[in-house]
MOPAC internal coordinates of N, CA, C and O (Angstrom, degrees):
PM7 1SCF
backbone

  N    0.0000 0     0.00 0     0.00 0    0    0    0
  C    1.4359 1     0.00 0     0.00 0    1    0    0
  C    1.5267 1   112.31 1     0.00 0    2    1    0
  O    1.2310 1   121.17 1   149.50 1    3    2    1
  N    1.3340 1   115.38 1   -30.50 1    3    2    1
  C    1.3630 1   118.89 1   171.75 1    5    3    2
  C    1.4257 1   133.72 1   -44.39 1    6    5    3
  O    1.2310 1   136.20 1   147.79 1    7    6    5
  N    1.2835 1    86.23 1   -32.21 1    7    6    5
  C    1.9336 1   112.53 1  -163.59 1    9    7    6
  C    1.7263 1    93.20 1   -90.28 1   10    9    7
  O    1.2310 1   121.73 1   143.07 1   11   10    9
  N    1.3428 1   114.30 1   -36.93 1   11   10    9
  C    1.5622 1   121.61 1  -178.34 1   13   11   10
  C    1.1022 1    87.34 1   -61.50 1   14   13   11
  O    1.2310 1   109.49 1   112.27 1   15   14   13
  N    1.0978 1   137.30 1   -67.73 1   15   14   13
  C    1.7530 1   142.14 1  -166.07 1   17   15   14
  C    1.4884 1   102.45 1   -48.98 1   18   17   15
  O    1.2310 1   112.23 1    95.40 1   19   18   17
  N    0.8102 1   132.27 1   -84.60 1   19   18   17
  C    2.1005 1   130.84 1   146.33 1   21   19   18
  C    1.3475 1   102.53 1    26.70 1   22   21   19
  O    1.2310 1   135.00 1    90.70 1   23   22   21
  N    1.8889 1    88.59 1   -89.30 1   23   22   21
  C    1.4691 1    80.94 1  -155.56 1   25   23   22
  C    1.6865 1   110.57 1   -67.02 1   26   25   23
  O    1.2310 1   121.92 1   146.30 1   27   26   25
  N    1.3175 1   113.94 1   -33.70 1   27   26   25
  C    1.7466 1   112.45 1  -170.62 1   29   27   26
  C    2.0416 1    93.46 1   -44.90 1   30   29   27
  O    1.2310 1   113.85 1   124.95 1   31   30   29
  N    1.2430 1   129.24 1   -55.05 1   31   30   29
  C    1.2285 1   129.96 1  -141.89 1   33   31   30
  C    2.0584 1    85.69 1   -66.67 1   34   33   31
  O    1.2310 1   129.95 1   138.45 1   35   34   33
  N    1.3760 1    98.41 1   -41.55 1   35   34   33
  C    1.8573 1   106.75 1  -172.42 1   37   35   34
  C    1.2470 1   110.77 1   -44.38 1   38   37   35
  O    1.2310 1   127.27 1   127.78 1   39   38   37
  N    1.6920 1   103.62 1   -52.22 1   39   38   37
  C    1.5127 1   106.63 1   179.11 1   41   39   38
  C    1.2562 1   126.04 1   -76.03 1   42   41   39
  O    1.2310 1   126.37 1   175.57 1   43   42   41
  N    1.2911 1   105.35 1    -4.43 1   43   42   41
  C    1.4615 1   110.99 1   177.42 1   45   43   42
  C    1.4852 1   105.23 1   -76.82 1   46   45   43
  O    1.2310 1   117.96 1   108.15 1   47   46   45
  N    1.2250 1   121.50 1   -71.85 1   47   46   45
  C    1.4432 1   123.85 1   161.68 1   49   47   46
  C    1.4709 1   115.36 1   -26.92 1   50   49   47
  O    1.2310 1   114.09 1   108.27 1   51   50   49
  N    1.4117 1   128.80 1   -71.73 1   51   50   49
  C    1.2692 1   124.08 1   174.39 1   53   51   50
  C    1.3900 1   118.51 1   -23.11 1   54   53   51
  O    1.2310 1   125.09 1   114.89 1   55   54   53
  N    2.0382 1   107.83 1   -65.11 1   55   54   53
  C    1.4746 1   110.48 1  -164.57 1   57   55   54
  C    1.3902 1   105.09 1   -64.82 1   58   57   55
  O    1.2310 1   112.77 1   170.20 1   59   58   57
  N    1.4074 1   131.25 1    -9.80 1   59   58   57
  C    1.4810 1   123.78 1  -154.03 1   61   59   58
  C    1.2109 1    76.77 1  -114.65 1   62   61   59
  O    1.2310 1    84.89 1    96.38 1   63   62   61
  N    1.6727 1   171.30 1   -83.62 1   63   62   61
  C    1.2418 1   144.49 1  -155.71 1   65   63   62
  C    1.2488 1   115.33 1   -59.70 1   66   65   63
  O    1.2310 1   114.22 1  -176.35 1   67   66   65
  N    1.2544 1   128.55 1     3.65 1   67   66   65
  C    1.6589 1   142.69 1   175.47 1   69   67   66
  C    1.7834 1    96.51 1   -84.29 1   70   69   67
  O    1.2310 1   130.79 1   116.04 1   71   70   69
  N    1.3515 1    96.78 1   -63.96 1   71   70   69
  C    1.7091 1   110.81 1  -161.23 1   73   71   70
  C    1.9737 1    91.96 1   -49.31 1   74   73   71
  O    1.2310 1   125.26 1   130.19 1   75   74   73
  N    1.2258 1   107.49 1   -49.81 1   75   74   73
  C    1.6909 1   110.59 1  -176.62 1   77   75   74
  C    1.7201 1   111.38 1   -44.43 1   78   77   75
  O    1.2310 1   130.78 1   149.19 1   79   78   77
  N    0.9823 1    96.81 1   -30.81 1   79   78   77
  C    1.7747 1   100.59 1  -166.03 1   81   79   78
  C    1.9789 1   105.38 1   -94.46 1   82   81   79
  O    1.2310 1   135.86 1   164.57 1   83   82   81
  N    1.0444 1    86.90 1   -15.43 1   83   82   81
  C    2.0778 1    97.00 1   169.18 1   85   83   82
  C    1.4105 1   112.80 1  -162.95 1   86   85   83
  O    1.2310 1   124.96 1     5.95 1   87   86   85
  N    1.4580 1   108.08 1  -174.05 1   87   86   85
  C    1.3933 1   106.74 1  -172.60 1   89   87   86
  C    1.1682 1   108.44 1   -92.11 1   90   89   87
  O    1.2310 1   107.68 1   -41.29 1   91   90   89
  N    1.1093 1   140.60 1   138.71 1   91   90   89
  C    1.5481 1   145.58 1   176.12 1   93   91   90
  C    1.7097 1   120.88 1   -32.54 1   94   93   91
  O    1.2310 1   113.96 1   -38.59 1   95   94   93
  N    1.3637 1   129.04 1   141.41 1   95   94   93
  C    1.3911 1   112.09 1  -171.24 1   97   95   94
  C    1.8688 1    96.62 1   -85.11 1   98   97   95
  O    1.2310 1   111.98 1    -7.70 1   99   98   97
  N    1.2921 1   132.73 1   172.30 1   99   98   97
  C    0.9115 1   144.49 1  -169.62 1  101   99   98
  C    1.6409 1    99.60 1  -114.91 1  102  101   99
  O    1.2310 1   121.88 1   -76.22 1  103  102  101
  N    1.3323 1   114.01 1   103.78 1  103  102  101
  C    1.7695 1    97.47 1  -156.77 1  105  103  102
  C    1.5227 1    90.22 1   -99.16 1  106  105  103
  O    1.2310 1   119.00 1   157.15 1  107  106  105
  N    1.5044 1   119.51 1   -22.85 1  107  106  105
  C    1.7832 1   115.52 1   178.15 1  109  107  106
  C    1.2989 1   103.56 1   -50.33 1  110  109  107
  O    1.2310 1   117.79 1   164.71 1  111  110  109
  N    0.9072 1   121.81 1   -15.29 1  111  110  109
  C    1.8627 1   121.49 1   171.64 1  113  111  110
  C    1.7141 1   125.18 1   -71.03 1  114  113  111
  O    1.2310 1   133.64 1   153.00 1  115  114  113
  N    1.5698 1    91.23 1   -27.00 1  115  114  113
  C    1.4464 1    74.05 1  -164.43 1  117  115  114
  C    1.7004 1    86.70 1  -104.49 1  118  117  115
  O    1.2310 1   119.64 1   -42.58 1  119  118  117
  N    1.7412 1   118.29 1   137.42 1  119  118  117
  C    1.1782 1   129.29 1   140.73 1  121  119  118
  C    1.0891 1   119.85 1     2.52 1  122  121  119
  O    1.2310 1   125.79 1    88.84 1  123  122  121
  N    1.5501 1   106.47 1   -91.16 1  123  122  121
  C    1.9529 1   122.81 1   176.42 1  125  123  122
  C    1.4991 1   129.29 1   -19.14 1  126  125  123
  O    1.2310 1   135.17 1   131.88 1  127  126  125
  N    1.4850 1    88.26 1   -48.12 1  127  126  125
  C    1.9090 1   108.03 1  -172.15 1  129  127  126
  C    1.5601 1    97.53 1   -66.94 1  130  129  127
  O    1.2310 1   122.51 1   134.12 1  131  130  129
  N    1.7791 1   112.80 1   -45.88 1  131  130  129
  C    1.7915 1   100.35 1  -175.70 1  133  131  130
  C    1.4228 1   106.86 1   -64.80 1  134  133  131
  O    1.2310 1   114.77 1   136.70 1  135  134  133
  N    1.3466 1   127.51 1   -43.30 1  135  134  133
  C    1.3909 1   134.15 1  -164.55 1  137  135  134
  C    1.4669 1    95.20 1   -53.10 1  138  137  135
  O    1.2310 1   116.12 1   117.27 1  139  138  137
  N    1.6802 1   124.97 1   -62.73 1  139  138  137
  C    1.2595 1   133.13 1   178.48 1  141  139  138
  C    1.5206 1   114.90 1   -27.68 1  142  141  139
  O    1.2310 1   124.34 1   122.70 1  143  142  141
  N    1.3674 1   109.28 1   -57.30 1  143  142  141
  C    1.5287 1   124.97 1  -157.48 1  145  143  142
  C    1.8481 1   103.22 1   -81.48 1  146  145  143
  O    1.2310 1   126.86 1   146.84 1  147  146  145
  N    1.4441 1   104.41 1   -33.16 1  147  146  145
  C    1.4581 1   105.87 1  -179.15 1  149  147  146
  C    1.6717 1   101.89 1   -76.06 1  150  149  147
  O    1.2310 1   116.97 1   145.39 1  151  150  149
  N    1.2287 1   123.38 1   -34.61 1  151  150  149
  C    1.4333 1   104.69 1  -167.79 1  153  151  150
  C    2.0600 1    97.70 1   -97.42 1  154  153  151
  O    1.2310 1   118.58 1   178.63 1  155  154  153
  N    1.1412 1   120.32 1    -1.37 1  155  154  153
  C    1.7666 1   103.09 1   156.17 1  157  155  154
  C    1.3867 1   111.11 1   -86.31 1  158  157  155
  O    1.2310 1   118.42 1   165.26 1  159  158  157
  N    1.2542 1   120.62 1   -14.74 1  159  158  157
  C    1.9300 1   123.62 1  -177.02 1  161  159  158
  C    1.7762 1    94.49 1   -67.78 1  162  161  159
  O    1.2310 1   130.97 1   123.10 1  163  162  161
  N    1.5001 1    96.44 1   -56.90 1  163  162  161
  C    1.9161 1    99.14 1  -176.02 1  165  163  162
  C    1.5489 1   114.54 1   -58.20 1  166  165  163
  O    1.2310 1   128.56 1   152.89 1  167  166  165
  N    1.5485 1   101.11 1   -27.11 1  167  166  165
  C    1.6135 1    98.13 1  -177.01 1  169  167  166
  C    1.3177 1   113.88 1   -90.50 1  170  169  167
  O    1.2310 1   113.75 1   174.39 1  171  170  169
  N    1.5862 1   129.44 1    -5.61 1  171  170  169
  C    1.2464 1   133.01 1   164.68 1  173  171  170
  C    1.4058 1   111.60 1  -130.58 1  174  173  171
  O    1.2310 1   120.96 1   -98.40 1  175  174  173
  N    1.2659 1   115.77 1    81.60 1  175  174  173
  C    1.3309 1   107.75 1  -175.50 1  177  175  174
  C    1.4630 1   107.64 1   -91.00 1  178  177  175
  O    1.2310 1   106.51 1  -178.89 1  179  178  177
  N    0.8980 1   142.69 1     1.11 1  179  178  177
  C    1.4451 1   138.16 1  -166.92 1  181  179  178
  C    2.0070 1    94.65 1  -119.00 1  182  181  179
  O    1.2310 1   111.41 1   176.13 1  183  182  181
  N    1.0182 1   133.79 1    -3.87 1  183  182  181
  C    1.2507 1   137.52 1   168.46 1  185  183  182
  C    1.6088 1   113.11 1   -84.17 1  186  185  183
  O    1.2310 1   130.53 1   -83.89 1  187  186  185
  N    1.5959 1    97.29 1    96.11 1  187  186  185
  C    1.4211 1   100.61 1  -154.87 1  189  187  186
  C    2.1705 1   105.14 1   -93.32 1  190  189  187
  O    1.2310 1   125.32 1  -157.29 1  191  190  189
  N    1.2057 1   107.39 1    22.71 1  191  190  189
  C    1.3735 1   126.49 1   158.94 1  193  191  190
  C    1.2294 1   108.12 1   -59.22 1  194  193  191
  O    1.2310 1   132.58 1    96.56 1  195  194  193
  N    1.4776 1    93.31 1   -83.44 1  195  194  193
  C    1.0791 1   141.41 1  -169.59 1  197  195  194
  C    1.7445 1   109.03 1   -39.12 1  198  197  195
  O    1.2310 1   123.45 1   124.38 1  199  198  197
  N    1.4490 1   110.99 1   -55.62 1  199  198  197
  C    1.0616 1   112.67 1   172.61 1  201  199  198
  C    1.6617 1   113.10 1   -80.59 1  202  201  199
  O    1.2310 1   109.96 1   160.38 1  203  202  201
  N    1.1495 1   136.44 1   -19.62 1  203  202  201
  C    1.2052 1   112.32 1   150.11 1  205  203  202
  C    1.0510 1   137.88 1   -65.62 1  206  205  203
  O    1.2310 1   111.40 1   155.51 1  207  206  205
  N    1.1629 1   133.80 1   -24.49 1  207  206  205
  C    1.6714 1   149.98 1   171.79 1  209  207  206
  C    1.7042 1    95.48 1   -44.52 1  210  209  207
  O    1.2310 1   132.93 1   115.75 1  211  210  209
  N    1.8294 1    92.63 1   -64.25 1  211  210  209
  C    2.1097 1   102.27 1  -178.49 1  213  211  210
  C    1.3636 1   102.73 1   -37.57 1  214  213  211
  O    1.2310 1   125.05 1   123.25 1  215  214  213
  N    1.2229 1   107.90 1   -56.75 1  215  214  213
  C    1.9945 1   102.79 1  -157.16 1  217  215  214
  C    1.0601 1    91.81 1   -93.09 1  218  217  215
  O    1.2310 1    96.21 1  -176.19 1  219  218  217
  N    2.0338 1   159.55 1     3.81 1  219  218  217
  C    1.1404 1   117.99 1    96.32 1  221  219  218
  C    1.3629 1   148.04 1    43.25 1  222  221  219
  O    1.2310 1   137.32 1    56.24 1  223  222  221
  N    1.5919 1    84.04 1  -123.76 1  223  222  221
  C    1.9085 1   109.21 1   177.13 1  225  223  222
  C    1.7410 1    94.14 1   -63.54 1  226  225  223
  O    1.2310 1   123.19 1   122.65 1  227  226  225
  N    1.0901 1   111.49 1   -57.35 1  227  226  225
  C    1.7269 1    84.02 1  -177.63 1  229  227  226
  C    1.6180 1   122.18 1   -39.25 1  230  229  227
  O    1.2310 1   122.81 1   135.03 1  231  230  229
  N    1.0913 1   112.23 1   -44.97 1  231  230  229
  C    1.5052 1   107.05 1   176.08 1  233  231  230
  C    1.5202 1   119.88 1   -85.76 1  234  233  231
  O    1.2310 1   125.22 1  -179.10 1  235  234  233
  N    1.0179 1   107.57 1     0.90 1  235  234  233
  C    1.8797 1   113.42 1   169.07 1  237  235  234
  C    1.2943 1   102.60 1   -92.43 1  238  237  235
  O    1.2310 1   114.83 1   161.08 1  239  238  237
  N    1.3859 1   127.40 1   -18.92 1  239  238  237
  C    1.5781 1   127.47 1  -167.96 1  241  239  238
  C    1.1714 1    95.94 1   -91.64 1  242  241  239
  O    1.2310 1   116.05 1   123.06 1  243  242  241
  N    1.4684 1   125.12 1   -56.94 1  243  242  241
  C    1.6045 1   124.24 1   178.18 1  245  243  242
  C    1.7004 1    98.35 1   -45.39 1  246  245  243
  O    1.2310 1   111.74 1   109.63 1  247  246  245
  N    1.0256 1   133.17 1   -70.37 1  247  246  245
  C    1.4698 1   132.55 1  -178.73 1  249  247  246
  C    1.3008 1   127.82 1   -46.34 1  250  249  247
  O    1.2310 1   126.68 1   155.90 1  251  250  249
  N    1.6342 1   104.75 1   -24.10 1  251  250  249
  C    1.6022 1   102.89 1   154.36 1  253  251  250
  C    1.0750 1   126.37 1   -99.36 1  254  253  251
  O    1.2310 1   116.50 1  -176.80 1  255  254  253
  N    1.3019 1   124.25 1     3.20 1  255  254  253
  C    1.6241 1   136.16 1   163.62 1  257  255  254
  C    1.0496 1    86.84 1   -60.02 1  258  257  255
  O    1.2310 1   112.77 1    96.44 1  259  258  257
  N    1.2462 1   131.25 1   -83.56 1  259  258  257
  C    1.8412 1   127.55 1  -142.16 1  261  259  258
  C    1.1445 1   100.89 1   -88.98 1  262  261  259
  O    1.2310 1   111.18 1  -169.99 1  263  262  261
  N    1.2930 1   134.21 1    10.01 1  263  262  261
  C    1.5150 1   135.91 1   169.66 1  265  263  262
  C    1.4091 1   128.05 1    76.10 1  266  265  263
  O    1.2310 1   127.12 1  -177.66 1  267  266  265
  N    1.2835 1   103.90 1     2.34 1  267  266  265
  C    1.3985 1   114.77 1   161.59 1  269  267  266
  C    1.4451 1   129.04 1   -35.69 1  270  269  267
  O    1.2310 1   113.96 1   146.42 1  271  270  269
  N    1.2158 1   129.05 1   -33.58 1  271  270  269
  C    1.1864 1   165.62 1  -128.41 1  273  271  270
  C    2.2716 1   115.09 1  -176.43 1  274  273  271
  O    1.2310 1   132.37 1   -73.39 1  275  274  273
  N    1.4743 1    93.72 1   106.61 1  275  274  273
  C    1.1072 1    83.58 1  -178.09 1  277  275  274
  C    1.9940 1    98.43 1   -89.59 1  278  277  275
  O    1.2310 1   134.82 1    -7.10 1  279  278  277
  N    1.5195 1    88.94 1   172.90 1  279  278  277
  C    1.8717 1    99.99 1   178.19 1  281  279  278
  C    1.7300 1   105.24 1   -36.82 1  282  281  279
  O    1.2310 1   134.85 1   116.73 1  283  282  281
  N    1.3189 1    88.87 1   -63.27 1  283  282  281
  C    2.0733 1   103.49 1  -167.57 1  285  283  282
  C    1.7885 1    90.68 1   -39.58 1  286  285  283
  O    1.2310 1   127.43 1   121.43 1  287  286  285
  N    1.0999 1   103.31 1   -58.57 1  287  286  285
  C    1.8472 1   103.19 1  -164.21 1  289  287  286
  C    1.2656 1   104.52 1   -48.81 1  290  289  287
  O    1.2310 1   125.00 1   113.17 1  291  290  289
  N    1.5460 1   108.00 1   -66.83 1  291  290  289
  C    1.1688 1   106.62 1   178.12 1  293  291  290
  C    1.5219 1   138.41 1   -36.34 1  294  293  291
  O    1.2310 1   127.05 1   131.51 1  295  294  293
  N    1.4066 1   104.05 1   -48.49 1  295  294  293
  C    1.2824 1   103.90 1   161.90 1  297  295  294
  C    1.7971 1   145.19 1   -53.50 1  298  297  295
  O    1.2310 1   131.92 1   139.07 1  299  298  297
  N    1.3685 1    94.58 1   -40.93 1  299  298  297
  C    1.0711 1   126.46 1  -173.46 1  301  299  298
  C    1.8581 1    93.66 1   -63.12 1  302  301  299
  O    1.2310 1   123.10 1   111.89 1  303  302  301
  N    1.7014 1   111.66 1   -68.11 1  303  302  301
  C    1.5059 1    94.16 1   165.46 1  305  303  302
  C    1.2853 1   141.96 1   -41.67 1  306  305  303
  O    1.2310 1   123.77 1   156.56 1  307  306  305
  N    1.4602 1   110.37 1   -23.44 1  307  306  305
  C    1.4307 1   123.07 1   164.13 1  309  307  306
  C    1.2057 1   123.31 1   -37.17 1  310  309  307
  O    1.2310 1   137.46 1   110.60 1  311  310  309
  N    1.2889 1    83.79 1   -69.40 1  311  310  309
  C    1.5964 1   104.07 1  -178.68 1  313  311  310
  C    1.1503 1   137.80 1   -86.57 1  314  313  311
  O    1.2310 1   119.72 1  -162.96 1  315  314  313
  N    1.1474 1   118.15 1    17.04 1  315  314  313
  C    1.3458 1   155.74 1   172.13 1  317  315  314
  C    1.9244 1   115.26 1  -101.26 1  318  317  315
  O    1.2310 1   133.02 1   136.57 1  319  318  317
  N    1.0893 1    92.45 1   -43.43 1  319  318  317
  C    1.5326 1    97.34 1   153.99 1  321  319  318
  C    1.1011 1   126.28 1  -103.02 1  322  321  319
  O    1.2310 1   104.72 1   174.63 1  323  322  321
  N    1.1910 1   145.84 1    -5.37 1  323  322  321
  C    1.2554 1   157.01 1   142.02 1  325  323  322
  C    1.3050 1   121.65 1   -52.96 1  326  325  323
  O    1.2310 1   119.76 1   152.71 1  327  326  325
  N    1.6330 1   118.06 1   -27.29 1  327  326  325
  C    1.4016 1   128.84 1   175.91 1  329  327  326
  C    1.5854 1   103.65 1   -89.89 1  330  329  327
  O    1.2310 1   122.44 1   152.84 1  331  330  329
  N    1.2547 1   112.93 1   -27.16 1  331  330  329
  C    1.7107 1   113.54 1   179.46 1  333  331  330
  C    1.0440 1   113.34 1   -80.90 1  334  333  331
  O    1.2310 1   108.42 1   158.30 1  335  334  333
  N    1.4574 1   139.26 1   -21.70 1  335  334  333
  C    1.4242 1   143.34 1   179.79 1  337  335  334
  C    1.9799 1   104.28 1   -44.38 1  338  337  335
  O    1.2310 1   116.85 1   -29.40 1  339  338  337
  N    1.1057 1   123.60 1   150.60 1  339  338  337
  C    1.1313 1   111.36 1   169.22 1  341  339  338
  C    1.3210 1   120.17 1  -114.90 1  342  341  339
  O    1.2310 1   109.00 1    -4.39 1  343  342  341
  N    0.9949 1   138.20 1   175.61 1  343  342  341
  C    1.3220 1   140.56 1  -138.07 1  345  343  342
  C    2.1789 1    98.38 1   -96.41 1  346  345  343
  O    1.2310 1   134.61 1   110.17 1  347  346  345
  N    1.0022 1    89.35 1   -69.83 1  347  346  345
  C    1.6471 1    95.96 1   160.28 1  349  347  346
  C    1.3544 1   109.05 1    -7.09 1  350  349  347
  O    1.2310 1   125.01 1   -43.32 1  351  350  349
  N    1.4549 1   107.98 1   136.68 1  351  350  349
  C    1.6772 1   106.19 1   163.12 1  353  351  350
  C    1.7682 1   130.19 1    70.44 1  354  353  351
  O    1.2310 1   132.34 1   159.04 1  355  354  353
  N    1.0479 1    93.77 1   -20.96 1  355  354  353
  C    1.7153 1   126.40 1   177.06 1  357  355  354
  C    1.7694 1   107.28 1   -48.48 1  358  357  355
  O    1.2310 1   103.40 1   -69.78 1  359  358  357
  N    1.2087 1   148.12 1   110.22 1  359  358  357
  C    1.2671 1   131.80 1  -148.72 1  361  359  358
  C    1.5408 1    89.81 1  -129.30 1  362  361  359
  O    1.2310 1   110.41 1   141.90 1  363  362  361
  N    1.3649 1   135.62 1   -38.10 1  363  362  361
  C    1.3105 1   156.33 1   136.16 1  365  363  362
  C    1.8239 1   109.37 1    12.71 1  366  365  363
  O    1.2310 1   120.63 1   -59.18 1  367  366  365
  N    1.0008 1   116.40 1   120.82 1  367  366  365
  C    1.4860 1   122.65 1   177.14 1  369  367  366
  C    1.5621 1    98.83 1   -84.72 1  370  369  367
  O    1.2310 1   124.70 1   -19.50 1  371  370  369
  N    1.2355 1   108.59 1   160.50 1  371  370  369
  C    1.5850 1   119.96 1  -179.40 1  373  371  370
  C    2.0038 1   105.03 1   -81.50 1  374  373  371
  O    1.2310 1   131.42 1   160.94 1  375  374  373
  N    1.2709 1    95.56 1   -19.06 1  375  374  373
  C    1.8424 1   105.55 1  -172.76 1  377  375  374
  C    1.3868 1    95.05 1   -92.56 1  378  377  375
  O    1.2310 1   115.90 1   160.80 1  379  378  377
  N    1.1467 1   125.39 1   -19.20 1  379  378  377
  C    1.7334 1   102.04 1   174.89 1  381  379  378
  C    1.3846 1   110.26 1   -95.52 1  382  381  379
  O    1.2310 1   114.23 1  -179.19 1  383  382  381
  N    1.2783 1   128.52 1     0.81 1  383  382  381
  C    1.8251 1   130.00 1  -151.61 1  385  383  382
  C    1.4270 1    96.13 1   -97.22 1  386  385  383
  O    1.2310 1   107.24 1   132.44 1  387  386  385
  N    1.2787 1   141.39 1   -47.56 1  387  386  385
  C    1.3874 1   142.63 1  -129.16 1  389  387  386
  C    1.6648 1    90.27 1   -99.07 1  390  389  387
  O    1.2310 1   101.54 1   137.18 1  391  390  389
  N    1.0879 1   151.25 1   -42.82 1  391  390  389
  C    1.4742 1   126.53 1   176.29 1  393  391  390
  C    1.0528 1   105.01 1   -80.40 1  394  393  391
  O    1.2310 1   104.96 1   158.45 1  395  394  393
  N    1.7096 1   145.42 1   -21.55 1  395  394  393
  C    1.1233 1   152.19 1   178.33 1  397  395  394
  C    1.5151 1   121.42 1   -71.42 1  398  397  395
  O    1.2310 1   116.71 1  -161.87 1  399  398  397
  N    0.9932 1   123.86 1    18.13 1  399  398  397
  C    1.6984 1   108.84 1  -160.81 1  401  399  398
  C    1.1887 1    86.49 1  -138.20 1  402  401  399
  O    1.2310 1   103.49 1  -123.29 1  403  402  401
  N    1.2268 1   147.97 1    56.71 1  403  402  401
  C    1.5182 1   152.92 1   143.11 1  405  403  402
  C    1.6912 1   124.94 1  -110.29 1  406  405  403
  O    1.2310 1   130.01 1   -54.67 1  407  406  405
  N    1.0561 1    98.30 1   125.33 1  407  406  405
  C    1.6547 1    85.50 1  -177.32 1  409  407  406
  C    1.7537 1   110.90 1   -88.94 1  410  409  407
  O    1.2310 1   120.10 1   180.00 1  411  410  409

């Protein structure tokens, strides 16, 4: 679980010196990303990270629908809670996380 913790913190860094160089993609847009996120929630349902992260981005997406919340923000909370999650309990493979962890 340690190493899960690793990489989440790597990609965190990564996506956020990414986000600096353009504007963040808006992933509540694309179809794919919910399909993605609904079928790792069913495949880890007892990974209660994991499922907070989901209900999450659902509520960061509603908030960037109506613009309350632009993408950058949004994200940025993401990953901000996504970096606080702790490693413990984590049921989540390191190969399914990395296109998934954007709101």
């Amino acid at each position: 679980m340690a190493h899960l913790r690793s990489v989440l913190l790597l990609m965190g860094m990564l996506s956020a010196s990414h986000a600096e160089e353009k504007s963040p993609k808006n992933h509540c847009e694309r179809e794919a990303s919910w399909k993605e996120w609904q079928a790792l929630v069913a495949k880890h349902p007892d990974d209660q990270g994991l499922q907070t992260l989901h209900v999450l981005r659902i509520g960061l997406c509603v908030e960037v629908r109506r613009r309350e919340l632009s993408v950058q923000q949004g994200t940025a909370i993401f990953e901000k809670a996504r970096q606080a999650l702790p490693s413990e309990g984590q049921e989540t493979t390191q190969n399914e996380l990395p296109k998934l962890l954007q709101p």
